[in-house]
N, C-alpha and C positions, 0 to 999 in steps of 0.2 A: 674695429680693426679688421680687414682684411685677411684673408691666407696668407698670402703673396707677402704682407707686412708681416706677421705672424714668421712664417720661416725666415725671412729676411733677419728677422731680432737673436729665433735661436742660435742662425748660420754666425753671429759675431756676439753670441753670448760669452766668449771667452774669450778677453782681449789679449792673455800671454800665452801665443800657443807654443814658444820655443823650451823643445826639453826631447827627453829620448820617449821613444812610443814603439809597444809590441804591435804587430797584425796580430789579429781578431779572425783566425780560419773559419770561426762560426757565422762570419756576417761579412765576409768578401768572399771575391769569386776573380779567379786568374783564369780566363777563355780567350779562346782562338776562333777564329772561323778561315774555314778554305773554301775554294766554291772546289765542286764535286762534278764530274762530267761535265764539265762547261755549261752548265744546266742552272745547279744551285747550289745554296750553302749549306756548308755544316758546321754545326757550333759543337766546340766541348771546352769543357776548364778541367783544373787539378783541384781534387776536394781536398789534397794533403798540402799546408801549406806552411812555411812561418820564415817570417821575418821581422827586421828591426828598422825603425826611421829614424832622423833623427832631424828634427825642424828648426831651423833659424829664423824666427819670424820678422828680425831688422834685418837682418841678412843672409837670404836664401840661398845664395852661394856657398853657403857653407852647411847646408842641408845634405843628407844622406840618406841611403837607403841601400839594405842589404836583403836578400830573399831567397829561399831555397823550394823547388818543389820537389814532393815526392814521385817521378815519373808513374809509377806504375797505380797512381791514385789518376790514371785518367778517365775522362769519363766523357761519352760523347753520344750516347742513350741508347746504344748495339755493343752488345757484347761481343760479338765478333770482329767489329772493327776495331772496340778499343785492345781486345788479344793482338791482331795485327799488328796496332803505330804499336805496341809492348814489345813486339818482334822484333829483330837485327834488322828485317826491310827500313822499317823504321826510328824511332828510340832506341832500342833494346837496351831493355828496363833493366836486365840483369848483367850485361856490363857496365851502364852508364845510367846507372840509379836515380840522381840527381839533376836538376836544371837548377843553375843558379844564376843571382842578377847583383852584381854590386857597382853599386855609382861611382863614377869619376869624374862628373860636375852636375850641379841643378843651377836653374837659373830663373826670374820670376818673367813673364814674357808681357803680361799687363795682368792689370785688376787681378784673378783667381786664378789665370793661368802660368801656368809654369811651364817649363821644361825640362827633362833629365835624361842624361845618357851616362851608361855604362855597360861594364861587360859582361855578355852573357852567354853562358857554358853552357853549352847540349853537345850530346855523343859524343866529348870530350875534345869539345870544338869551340873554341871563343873568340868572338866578335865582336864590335860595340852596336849597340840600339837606341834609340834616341824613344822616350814616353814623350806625349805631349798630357800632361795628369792638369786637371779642372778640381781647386776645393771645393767638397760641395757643402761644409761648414764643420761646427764643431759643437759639442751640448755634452752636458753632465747626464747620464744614464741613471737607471734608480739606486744602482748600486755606488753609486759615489764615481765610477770612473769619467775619465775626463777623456773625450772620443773625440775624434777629427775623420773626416771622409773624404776619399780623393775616387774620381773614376779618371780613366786612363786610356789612353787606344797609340797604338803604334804598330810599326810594320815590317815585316823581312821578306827575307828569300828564304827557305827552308834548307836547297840546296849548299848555302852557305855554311851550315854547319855540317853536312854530310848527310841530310836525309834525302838521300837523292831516290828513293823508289818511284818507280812509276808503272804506267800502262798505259798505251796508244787510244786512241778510239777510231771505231774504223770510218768516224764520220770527220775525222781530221781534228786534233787536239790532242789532249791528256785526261785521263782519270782523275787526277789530284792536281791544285793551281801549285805555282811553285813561292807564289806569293800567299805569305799569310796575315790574316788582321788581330793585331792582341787587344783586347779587351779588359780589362781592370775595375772593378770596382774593391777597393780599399777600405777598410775601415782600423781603425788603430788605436790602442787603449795605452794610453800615458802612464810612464812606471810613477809608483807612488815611491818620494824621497822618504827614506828611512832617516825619524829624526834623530837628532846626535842626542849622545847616552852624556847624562851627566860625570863630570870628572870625579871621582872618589878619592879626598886626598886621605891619605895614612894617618 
């Protein structure tokens, strides 16, 4: 057997994936990239994360998803930059703590892909976003739990919520794109049902 068959087996080793499921902050990753002087990119994500899903695997429409990040767990591999977007130029972490994301529809688009939009809150500004999220399957862990993976990419204007900072260049542009790319990689650990306690009669 093959690799290729090999992951294909584990990716639908779990034929009922509808139920509620935590994110797993230890094994996903919420990143952005901006391009930087008109030059190149920068990537960072929030190491502080957590949220809930909740998957309809007959009917994805009625799938959901809620998510909160820690702004000031940003990290984009300079410590000065990430002080900075922490700043009021930017985020500013310590009025507007918080980025969060909660669904108002999913829809399945073919085969593995999906789509989702809902509204998401930065610097005390909300908008709707549209994910385009890819399953990338589902498998039992050594520990018993029951895990599903989605990676994700979608896009904004930053402006749109109010991080409007900037800086000219004097070769004609901006310091910072005003468009940014979200990046997703998800992984998600299925709440285990607590089974019913027997009836004690008198």
């Amino acid at each position: 057997m093959s690799s290729t068959d090999t992951d294909a087996q584990v990716s639908r080793a779990i034929e009922n994936l509808t139920g509620d499921y935590r994110v797993d902050p230890a094994h996903s990753r919420f990143g952005f990239v901006a391009r930087h002087a008109m030059v190149t990119k920068v990537r960072g994500h929030f190491r502080e994360v957590s949220g809930r899903l909740h998957l309809d695997e007959q009917d994805p429409t009625r799938s959901s998803a809620e998510v909160t990040v820690n702004i000031a767990s940003i990290s984009t591999g300079d410590d000065q930059r990430d002080g900075h977007l922490r700043s009021p130029d930017f985020f500013d972490a310590e009025q507007f703590p918080t980025m969060t994301f909660v669904s108002t529809a999913a829809e399945r688009v073919r085969d593995d892909d999906y789509r989702m939009t809902g509204d998401l809150t930065v610097h005390g500004e909300t908008h709707p976003v549209t994910l385009e999220l890819t399953f990338d399957g589902s498998s039992k862990d050594p520990f018993g739990n029951l895990r599903v993976g989605f990676d994700g990419r979608g896009q904004l204007n930053r402006r749109d919520w109010g991080l409007k900072w900037n800086a000219a260049l004097e070769t004609g542009g901006w310091l910072v794109s005003e468009k940014v790319q979200l990046e997703l990689d998800i992984s998600a650990i299925r709440d285990v049902e607590e089974p019913e306690q027997p009836t004690v009669s008198s």
